[in-house]
ROSE-4610 file (N, C-alpha, C; in Angstrom, 1 decimal, always signed):
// ROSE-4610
residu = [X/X/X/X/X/X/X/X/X/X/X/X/X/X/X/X/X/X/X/X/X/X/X/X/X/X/X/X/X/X/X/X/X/X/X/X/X/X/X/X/X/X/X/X/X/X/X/X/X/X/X/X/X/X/X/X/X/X/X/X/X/X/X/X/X/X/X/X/X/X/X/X/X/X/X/X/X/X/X/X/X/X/X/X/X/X/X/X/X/X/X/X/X/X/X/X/X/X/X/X/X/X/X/X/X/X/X/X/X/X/X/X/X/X/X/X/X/X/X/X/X/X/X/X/X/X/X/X/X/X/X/X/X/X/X/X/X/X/X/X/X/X/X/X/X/X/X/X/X/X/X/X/X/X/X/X/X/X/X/X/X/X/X/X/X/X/X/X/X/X/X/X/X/X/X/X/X/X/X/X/X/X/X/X/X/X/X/X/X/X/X/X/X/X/X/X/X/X/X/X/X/X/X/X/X/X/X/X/X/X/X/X/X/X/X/X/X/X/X/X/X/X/X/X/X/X/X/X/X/X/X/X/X/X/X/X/X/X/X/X/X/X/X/X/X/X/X/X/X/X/X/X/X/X/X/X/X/X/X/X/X/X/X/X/X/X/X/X/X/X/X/X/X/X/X/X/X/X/X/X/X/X/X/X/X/X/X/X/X/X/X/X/X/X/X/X/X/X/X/X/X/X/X/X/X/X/X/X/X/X/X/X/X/X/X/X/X/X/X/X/X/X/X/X/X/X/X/X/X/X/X/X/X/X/X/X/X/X/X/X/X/X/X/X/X/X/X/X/X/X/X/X/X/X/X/X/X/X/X/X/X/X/X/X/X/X/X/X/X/X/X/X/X/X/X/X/X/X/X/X/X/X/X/X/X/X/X/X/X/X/X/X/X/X/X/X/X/X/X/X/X/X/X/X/X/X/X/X/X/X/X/X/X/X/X/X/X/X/X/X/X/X/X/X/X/X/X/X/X]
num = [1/1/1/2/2/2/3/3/3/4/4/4/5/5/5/6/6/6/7/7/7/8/8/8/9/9/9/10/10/10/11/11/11/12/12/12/13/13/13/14/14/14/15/15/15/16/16/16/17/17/17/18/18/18/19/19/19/20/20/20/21/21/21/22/22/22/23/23/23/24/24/24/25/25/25/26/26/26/27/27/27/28/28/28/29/29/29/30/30/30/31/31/31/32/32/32/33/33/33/34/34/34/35/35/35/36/36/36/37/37/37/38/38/38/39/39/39/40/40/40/41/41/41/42/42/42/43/43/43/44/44/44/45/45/45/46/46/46/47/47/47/48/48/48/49/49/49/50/50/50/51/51/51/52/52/52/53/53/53/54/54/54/55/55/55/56/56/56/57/57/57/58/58/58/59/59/59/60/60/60/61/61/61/62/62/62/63/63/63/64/64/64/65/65/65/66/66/66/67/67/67/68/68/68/69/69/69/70/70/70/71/71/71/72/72/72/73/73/73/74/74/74/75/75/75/76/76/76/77/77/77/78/78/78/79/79/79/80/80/80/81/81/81/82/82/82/83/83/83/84/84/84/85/85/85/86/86/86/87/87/87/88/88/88/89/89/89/90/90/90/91/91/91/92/92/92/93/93/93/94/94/94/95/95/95/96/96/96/97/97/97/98/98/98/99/99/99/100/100/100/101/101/101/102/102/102/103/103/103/104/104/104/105/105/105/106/106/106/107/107/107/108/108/108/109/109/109/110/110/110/111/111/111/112/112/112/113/113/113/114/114/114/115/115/115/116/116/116/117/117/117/118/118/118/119/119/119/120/120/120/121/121/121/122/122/122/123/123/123/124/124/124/125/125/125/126/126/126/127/127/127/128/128/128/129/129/129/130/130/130/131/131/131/132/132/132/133/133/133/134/134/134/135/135/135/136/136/136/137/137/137/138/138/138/139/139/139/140/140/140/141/141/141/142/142/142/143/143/143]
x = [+18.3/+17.7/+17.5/+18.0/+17.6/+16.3/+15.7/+14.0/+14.0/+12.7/+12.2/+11.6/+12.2/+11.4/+10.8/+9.3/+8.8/+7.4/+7.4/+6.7/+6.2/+7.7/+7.5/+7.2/+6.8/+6.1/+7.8/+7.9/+9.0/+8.6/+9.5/+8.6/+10.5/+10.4/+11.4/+10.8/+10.1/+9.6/+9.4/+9.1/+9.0/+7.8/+6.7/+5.4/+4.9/+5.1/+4.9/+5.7/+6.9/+7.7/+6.5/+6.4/+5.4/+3.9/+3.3/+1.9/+2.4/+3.5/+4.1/+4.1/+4.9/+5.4/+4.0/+3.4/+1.6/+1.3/+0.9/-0.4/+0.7/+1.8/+2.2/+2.8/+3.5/+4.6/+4.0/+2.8/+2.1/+0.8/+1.0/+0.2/-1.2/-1.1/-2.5/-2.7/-2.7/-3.2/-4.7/-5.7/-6.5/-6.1/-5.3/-5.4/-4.4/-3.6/-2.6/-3.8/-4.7/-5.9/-6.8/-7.0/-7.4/-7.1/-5.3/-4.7/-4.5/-4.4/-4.1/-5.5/-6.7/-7.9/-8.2/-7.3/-7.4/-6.1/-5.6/-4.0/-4.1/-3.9/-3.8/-2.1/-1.1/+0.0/+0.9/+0.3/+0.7/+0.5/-0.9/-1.2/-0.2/+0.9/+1.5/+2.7/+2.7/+3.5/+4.8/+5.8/+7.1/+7.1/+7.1/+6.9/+7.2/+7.5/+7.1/+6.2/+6.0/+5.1/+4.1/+4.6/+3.9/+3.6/+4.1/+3.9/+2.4/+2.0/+0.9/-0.2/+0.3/-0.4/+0.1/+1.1/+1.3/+0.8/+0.8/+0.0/-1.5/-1.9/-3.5/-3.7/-3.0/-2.7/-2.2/-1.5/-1.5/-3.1/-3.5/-5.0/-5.6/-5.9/-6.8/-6.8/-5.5/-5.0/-5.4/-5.8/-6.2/-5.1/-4.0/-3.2/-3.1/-3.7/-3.2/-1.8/-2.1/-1.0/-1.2/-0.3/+0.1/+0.3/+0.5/+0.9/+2.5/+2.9/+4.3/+4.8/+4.2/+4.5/+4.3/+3.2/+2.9/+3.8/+4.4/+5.8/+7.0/+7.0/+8.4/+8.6/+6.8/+6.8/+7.2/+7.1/+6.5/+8.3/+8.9/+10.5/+11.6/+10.7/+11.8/+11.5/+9.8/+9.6/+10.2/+10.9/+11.4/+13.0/+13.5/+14.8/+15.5/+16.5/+17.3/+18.4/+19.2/+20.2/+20.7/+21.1/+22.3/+21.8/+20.5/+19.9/+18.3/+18.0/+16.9/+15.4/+15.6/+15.5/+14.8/+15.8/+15.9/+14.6/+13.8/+13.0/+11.8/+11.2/+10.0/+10.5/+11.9/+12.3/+12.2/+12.2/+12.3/+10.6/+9.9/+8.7/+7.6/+8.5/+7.7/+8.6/+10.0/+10.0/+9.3/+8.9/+8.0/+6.9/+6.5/+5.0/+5.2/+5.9/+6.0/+6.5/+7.4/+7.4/+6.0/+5.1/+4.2/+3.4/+3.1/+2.2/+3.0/+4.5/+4.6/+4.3/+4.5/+4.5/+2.7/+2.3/+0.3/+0.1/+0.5/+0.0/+1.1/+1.4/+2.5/+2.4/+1.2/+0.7/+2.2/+3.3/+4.3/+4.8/+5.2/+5.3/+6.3/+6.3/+7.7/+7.9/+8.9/+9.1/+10.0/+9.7/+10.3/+11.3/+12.6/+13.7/+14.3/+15.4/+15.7/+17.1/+18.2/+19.5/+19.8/+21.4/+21.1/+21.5/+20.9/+21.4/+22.9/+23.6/+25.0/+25.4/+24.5/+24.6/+23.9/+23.3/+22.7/+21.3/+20.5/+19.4/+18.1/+18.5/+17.6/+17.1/+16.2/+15.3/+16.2/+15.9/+16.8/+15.6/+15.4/+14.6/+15.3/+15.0/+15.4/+14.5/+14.3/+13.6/+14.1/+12.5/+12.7/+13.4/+13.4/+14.1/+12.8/+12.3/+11.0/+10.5/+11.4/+10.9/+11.3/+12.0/+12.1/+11.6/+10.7/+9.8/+11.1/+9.8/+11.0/+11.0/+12.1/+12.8/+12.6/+12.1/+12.1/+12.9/+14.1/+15.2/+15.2/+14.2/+14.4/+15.5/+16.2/+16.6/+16.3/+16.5/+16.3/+17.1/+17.1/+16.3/+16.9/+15.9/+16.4/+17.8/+18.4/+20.0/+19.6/+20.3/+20.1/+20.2/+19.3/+19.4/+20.6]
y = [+4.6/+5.6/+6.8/+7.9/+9.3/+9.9/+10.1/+10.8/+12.5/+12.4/+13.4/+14.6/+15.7/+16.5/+17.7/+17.7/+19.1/+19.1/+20.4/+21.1/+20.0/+19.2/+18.7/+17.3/+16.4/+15.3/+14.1/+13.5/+12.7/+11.3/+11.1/+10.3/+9.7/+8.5/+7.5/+7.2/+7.4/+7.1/+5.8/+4.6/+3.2/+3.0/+3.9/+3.7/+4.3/+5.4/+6.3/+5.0/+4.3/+3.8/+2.0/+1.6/+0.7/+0.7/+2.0/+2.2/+2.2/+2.9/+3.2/+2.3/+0.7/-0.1/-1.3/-1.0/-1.9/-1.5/-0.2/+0.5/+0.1/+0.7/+0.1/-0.7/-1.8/-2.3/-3.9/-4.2/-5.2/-5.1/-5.0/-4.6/-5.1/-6.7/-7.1/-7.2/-6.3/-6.4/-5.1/-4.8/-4.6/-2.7/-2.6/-1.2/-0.7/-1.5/-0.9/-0.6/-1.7/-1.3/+0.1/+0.4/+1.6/+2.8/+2.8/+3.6/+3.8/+2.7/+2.9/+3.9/+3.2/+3.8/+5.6/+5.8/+6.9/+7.6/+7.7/+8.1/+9.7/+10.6/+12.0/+12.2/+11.2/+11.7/+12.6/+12.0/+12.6/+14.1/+14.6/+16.2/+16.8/+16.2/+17.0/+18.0/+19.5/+20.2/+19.9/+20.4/+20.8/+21.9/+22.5/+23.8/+23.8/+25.4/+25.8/+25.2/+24.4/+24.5/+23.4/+22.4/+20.8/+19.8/+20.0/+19.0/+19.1/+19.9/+20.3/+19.2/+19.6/+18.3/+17.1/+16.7/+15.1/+14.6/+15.3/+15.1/+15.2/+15.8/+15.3/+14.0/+14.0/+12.3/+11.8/+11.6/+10.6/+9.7/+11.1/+11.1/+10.7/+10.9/+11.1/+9.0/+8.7/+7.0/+6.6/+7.1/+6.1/+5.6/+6.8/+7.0/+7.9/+7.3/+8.5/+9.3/+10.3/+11.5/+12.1/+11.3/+12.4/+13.4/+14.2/+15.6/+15.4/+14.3/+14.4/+14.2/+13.6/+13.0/+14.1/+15.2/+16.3/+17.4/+17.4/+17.8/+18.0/+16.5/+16.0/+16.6/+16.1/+16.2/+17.5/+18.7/+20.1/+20.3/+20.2/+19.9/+19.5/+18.3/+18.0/+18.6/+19.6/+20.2/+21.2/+22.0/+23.2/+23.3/+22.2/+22.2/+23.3/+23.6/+24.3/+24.5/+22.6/+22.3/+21.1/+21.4/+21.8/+23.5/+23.9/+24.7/+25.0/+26.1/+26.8/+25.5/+24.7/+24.0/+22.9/+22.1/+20.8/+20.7/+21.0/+20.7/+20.7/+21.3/+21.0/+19.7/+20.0/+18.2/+17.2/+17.3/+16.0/+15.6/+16.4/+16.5/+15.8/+16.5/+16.0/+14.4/+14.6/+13.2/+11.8/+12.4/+11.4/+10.7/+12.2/+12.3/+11.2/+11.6/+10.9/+9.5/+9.2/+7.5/+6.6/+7.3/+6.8/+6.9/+7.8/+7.7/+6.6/+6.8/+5.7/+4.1/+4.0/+3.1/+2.2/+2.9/+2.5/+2.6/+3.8/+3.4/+2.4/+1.8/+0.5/-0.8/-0.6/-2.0/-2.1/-1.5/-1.7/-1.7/-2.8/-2.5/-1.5/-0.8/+0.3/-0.5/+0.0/+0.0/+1.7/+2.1/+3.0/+3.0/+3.4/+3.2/+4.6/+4.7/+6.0/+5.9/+7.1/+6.9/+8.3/+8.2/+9.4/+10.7/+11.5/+13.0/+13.3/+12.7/+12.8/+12.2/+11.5/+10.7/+11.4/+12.8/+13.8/+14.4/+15.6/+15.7/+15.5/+14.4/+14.5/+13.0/+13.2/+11.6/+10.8/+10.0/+8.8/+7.8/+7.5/+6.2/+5.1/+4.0/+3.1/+2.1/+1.8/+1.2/-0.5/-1.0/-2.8/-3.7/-4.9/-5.9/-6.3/-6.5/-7.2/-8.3/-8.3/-9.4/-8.5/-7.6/-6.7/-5.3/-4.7/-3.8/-2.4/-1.3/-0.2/+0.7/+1.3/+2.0/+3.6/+3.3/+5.4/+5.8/+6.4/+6.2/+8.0/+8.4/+9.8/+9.8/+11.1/+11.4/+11.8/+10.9/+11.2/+10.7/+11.5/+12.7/+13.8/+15.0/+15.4/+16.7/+17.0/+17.8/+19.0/+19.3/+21.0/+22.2/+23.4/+23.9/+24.6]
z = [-3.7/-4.4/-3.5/-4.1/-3.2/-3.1/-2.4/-2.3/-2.7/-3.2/-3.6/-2.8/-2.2/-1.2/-2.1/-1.8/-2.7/-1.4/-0.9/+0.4/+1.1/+1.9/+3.1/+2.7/+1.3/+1.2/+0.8/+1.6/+0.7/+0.0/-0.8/-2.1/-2.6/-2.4/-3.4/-4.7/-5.0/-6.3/-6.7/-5.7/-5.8/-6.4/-5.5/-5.5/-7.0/-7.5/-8.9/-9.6/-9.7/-11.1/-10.6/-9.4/-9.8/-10.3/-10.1/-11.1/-12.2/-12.8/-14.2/-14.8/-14.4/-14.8/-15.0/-14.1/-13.8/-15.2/-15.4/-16.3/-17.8/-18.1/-19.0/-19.7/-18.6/-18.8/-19.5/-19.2/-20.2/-21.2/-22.2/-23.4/-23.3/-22.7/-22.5/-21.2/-20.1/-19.5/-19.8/-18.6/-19.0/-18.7/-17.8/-17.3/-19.0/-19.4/-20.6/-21.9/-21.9/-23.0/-22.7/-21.4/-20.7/-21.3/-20.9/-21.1/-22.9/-23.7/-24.8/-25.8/-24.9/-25.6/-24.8/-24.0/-23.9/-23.7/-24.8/-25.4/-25.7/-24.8/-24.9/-25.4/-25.0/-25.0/-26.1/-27.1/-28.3/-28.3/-27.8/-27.9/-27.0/-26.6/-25.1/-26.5/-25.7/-26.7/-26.2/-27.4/-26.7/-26.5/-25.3/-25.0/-23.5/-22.5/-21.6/-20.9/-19.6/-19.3/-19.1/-20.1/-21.0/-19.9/-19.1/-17.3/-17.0/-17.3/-17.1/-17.8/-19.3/-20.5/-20.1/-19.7/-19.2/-18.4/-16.8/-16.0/-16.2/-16.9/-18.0/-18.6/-19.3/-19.6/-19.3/-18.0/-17.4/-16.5/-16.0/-15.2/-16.3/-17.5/-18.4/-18.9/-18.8/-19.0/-17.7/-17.3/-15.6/-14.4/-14.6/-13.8/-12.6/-11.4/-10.2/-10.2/-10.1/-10.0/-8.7/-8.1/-6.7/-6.5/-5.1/-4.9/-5.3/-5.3/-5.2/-6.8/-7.2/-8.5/-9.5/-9.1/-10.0/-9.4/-8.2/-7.7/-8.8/-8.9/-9.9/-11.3/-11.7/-13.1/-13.7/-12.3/-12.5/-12.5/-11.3/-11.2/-12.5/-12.7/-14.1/-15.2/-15.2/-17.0/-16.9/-15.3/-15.7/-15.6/-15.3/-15.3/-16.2/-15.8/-16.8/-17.1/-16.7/-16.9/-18.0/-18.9/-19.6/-20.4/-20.7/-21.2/-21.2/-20.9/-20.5/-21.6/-22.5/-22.8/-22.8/-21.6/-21.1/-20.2/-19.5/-18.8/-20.2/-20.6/-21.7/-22.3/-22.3/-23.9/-22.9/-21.7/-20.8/-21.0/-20.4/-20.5/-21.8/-23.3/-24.8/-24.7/-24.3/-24.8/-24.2/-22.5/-22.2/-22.9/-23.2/-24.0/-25.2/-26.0/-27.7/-27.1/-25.7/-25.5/-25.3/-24.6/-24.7/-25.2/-25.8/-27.5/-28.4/-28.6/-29.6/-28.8/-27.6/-26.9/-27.2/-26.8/-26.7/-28.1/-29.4/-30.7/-31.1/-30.8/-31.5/-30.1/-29.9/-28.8/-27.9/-27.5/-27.0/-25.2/-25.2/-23.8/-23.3/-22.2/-21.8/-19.8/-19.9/-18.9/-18.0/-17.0/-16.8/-15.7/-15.7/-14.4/-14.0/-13.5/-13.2/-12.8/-13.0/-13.0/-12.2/-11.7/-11.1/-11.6/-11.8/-11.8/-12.4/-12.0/-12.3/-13.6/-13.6/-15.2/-16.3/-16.1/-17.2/-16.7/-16.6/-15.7/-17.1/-17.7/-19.0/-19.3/-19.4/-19.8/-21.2/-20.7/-22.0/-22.6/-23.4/-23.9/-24.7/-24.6/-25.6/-25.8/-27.4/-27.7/-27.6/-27.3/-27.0/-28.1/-27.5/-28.2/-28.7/-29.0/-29.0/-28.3/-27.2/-26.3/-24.9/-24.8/-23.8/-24.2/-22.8/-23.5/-23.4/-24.0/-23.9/-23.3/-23.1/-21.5/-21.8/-20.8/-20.4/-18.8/-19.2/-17.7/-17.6/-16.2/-16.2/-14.5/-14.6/-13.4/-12.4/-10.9/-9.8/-9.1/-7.8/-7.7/-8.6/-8.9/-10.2/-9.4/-10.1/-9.9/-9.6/-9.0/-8.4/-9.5/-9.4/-10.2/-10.7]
């Protein structure tokens, strides 16, 4: 996996996708009840800018947000590849996985693919015995 440079901090994203996968990748655990009772995700707009509201709720679910990770988030909402666009939709679609994720008791799990395979978040929903996938790109593609 390629690392993330944003002013000087480098970041593989091991550390960020294992909180990810702790806080929501098991429904009964207690940090996923946390998070579920404090579900901002839904308010996140599609709009300009929305990185902003994610990174709120994620803090807001009892998620540390690093310098680097609020780096990324800020990196992937403004993308503006395949279209000026793509960086807000990367952004809401996180938002609406985890709101449907926590209001439908669901586990997610989140992975990452590279850049070359699209600079745009993918989701798929679980088997019901496998939770569901949120696969964003990193490191994210040049502008």
């Amino acid at each position: 996996m390629g690392a993330f440079t944003e002013a000087g901090a480098d970041c593989n994203g091991d550390d960020i996708l294992a909180q990810l996968n702790s806080v929501f990748g098991f429904p009964h655990m207690r940090s996923y009840k946390y998070a579920k009772q404090h579900n901002k995700f839904g308010s996140v707009p599609d709009t300009p800018g929305n990185y902003n509201a994610l990174i709120d709720a994620y803090e807001y679910a009892g998620l540390e947000v690093t310098d680097t990770w609020r780096a990324y988030l800020r990196a992937l909402g403004t993308l503006r590849t395949p279209n000026l666009e793509q960086g807000p939709q990367n952004i809401y679609d996180i938002a609406q996985f985890r709101n449907h994720g926590l209001t439908n008791n669901l586990g997610m799990r989140t992975i990452i693919h590279d850049p070359k395979d699209g600079g745009h978040v993918h989701t798929q929903p679980g088997t019901g015995v496998d939770p569901e996938i949120v696969d964003s790109p990193y490191p994210l593609p040049s502008p």
